[in-house]
ZAVEXGU-898150 format. One line per 5 residues: number of its first residue (from 1); their letters; for each residue x, y, z of C-alpha. Coordinates in steps of 0.02 Angstrom, whole numbers, plus 50000, padded with zeros to 5 digits. Layout:
// residues N
NUM) a) X,Y,Z; ...
//
This chain:
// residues 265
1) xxxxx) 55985,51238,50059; 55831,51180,49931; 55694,51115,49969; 55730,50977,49846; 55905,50939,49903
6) xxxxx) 55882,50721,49940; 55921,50662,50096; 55900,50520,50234; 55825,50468,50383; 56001,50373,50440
11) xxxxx) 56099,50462,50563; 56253,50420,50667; 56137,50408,50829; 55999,50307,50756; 56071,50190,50655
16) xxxxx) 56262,50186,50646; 56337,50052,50755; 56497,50078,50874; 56656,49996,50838; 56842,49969,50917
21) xxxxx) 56887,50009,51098; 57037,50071,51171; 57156,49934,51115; 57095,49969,50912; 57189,50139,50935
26) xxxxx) 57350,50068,50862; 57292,49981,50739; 57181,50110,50682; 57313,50239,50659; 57423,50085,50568
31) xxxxx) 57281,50096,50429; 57236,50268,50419; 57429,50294,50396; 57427,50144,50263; 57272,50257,50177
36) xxxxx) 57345,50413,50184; 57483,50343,50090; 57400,50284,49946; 57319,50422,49929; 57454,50538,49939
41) xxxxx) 57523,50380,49795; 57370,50438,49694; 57367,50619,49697; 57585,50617,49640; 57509,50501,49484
46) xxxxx) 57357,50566,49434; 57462,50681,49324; 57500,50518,49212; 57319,50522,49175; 57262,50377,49048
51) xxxxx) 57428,50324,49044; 57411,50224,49204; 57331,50035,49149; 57159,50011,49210; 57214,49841,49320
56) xxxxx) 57336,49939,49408; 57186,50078,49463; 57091,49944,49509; 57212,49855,49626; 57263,50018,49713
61) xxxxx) 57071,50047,49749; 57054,49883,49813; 57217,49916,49913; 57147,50070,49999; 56980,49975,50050
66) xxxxx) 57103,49842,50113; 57223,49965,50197; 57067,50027,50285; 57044,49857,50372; 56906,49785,50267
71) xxxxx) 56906,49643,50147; 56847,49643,49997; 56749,49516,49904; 56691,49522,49697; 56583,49429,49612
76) xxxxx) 56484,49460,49426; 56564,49476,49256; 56669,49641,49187; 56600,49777,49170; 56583,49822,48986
81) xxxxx) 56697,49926,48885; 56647,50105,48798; 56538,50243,48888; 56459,50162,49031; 56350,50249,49172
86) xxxxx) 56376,50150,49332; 56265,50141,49465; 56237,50087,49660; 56172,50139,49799; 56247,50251,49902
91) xxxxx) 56315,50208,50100; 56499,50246,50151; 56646,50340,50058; 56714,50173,50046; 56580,50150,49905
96) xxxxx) 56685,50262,49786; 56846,50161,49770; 56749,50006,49763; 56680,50059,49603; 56806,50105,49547
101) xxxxx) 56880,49908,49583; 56756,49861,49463; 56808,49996,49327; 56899,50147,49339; 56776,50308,49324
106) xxxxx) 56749,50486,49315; 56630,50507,49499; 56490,50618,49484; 56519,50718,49666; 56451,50856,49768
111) xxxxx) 56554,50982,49769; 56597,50996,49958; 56711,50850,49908; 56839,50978,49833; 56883,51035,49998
116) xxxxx) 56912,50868,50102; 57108,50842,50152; 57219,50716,50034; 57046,50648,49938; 56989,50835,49868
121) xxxxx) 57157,50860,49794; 57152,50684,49701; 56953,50704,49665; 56986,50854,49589; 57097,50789,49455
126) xxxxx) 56945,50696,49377; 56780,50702,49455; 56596,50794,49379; 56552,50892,49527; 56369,50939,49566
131) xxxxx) 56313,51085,49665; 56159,51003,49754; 56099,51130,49810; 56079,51230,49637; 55930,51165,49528
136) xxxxx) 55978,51265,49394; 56139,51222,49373; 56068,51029,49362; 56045,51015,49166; 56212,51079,49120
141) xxxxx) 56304,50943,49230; 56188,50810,49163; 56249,50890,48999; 56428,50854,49041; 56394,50666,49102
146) xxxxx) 56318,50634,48939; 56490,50701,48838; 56597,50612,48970; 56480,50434,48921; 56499,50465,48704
151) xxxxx) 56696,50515,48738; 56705,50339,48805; 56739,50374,48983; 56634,50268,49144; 56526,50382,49248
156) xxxxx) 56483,50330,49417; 56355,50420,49505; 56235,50369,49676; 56064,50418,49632; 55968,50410,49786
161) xxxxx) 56057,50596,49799; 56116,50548,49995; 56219,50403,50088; 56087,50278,50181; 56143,50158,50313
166) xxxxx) 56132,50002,50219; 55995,49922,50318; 55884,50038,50195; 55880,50128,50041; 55817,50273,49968
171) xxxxx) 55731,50308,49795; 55854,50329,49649; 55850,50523,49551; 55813,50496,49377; 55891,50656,49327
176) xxxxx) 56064,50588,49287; 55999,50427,49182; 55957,50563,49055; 56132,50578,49009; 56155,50381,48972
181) xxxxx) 55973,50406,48880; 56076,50557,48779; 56230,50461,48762; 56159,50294,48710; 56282,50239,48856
186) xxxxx) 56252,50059,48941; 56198,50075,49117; 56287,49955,49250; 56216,49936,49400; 56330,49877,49527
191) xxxxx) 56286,49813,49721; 56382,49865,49865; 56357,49788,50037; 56428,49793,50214; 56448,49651,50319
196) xxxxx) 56522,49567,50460; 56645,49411,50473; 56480,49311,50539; 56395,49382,50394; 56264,49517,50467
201) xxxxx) 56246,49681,50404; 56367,49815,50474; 56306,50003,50462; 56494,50030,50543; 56560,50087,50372
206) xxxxx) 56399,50211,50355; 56422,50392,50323; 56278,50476,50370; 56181,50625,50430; 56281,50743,50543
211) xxxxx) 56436,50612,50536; 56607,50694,50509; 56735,50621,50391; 56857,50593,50517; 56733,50496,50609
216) xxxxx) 56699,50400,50484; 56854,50359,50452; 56907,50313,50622; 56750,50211,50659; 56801,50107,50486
221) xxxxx) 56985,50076,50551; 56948,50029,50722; 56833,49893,50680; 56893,49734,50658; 56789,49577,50532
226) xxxxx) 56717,49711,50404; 56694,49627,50244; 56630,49723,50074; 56544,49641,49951; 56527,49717,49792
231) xxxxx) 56415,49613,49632; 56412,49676,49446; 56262,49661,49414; 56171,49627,49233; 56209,49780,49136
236) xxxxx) 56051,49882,49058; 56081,49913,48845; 56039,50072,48775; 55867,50064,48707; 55778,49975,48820
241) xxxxx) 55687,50108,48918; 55592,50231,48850; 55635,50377,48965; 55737,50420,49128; 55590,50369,49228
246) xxxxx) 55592,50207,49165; 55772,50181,49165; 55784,50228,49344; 55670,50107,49398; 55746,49977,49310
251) xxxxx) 55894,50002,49385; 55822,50018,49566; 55743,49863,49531; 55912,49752,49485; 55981,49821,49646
256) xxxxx) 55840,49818,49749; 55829,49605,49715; 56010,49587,49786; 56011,49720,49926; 55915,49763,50101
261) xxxxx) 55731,49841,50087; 55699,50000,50004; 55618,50167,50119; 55467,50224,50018; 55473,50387,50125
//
């Protein structure tokens, strides 16, 4: 593993709360069935390709999040049309169909991703992977966001490079902004946000450290009150920002004003 691979503090022991007891089991297995489901619905359309309507992506990734037991609430304007690199930070797998409520896109993904049950198969269909722990394979897969953004297509990537618990965030990686600074793409940052009925912040949906999928998954359907908020947040034209540098930052700093405090180590 490199020595420049990102990662986090967060781990499930540290900073990931507990959820459900004994008498969640039921409906726990109720909603991972309901997931499993749509995704298996996914992976016999993706085939169809662009032919499927945008609005009808969107609901079914808003259904998932739902069939997982957490609500979701919107707010912000629509995301804009044409190439479009969107951005958030990065806490649960949950984060990756709620972007994809906002607009359907191509997700830039590490490439262990391929081999997960049910989600690999439908990733696979559409998503940039990245091998994180190759630097030099880094510019050519900045090189393919970039024709992904001029083709037209949405992008979403997670730049802090690693999942954080929500309570804190990490730096964002201004390698991939290069590509929107190559593609004269828009950049849209987006905010996504964990909380509980009473409105706290929940670090149940977290995936983090040493955490398994399955236990992820599991802690997610056994809770019960999880709410997701997700905000559009003011979109970022081409050609304000000189260089990645300063178009990272600028996009750390729209999300930063609406989210929890940011690490600085």
């Amino acid at each position: 593993m490199s020595a420049w691979l990102p990662s986090a503090p967060c781990t499930p022991r540290s900073c990931v709360e507990r959820s459900g007891a004994a008498t969640a089991v039921p409906r726990a297995v109720l909603r991972l069935t309901a997931v499993t489901a749509l995704l298996l619905t996914g992976v016999a359309l993706s085939p169809l390709g662009a032919h499927v309507p945008a609005r009808l992506v969107r609901g079914w990734c808003r259904w998932i999040v739902r069939a997982a037991g957490v609500r979701v609430r919107v707010r912000g304007g629509a995301a804009p049309a044409g190439g479009l690199l969107l951005v958030a930070h990065h806490v649960s797998w949950l984060d990756v169909p709620l972007l994809a409520a906002v607009r359907p896109a191509r997700t830039l993904a590490k490439a262990e991703i391929r081999r997960w049950p049910v989600a690999g198969p439908l990733a696979a269909r559409g998503a940039l992977f990245i091998e994180r722990d190759r630097l030099r394979t880094l510019p050519d897969t900045v090189a393919r966001v970039a024709d992904a953004l001029r083709r037209g297509q949405a992008v979403a990537v997670f730049p802090e490079g690693s999942t954080w618990c929500g309570r804190a965030h990490g730096p964002f990686r201004r390698a991939v902004f290069q590509a929107a600074l190559d593609a004269g793409a828009v950049v849209q940052p987006v905010r996504i946000g964990y909380r509980t009925r009473a409105g706290a912040v929940s670090t149940v949906p977290a995936f983090v450290g040493e955490d398994t999928l399955l236990a992820s998954l599991w802690r997610v359907a056994s809770a019960s009150g999880l709410v997701a908020e997700v905000e559009v947040c003011p979109a970022i034209a081409p050609g304000r920002h000189p260089d990645r540098r300063a178009l990272a930052e600028a996009a750390q700093r729209v999300l930063d004003r609406r989210a929890g405090p940011r690490s600085t180590g």
